[in-house]
C-alpha positions as CSV (number, residue, x, y, z in Angstrom):
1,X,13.0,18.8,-9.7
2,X,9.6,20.4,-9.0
3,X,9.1,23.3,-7.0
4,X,8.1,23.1,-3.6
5,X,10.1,20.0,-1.1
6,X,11.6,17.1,-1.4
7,X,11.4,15.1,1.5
8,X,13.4,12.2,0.5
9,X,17.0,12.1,0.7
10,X,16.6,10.1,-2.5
11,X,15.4,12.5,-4.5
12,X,19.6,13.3,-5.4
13,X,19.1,16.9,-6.1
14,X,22.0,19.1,-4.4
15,X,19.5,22.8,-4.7
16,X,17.5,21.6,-2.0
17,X,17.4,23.2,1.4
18,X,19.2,21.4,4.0
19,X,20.0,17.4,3.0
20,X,16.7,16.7,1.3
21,X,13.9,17.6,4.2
22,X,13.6,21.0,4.5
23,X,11.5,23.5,2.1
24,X,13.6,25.2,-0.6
25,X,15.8,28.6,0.5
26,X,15.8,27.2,4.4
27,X,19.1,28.2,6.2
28,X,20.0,26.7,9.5
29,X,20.3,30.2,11.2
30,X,16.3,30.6,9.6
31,X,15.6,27.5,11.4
32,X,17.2,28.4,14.5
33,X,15.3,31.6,14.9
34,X,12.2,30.1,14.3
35,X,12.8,27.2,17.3
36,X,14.1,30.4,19.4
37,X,10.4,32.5,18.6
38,X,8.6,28.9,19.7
39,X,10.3,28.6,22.5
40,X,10.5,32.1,23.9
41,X,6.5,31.6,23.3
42,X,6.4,28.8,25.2
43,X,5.1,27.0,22.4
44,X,7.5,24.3,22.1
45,X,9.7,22.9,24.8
46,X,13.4,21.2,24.6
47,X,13.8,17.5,25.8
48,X,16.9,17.8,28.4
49,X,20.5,18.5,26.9
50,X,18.9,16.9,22.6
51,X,18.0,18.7,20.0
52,X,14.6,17.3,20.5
53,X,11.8,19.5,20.8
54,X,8.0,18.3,21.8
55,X,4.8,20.8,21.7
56,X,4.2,22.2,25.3
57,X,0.3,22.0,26.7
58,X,-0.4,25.6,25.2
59,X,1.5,24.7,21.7
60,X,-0.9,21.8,22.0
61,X,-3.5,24.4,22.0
62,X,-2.6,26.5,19.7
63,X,-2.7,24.2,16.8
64,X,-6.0,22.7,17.7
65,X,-7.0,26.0,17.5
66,X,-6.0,27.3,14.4
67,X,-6.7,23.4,12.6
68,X,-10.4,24.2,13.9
69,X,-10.3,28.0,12.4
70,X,-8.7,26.6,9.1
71,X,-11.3,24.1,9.2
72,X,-14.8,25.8,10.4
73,X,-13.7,29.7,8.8
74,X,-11.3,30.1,6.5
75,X,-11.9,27.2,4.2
76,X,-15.3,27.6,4.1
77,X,-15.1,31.6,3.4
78,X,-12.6,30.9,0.3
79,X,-14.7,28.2,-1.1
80,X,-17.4,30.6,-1.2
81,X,-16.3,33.0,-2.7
């Protein structure tokens, strides 16, 4: 298998992270603790009693913003130099 993902569960290789979608070396406690810093940042929110999470308004935000600064800075500055 390459390095990197797989994000098909066909792909049939057991060394992936968890079932096929996650990046290699993921844990479900590494996941956990990253939902638990997005939330406690009120970046992400949790639909009712799920395990369903949507972006909040300022998660919203906060990626526009940093696509924009990827976009308009820091592509521009690394293709320069």
């Amino acid at each position: 298998m390459k390095e990197g993902l797989c994000w098909s569960r066909a792909c049939g290789d057991d060394d992936v992270g968890l079932g096929g979608g996650a990046p290699l070396g993921t844990t479900p406690g590494w996941i956990s603790r990253c939902f638990k810093r997005l939330r406690v940042h009120g970046l992400i929110k949790r639909v009712g009693k799920t395990y369903k999470y949507y972006l909040s308004d300022l998660g919203r935000r906060v990626v526009l913003t940093s696509l924009k600064l990827r976009e308009m800075v820091i592509i521009p500055t690394l293709a320069t130099a």
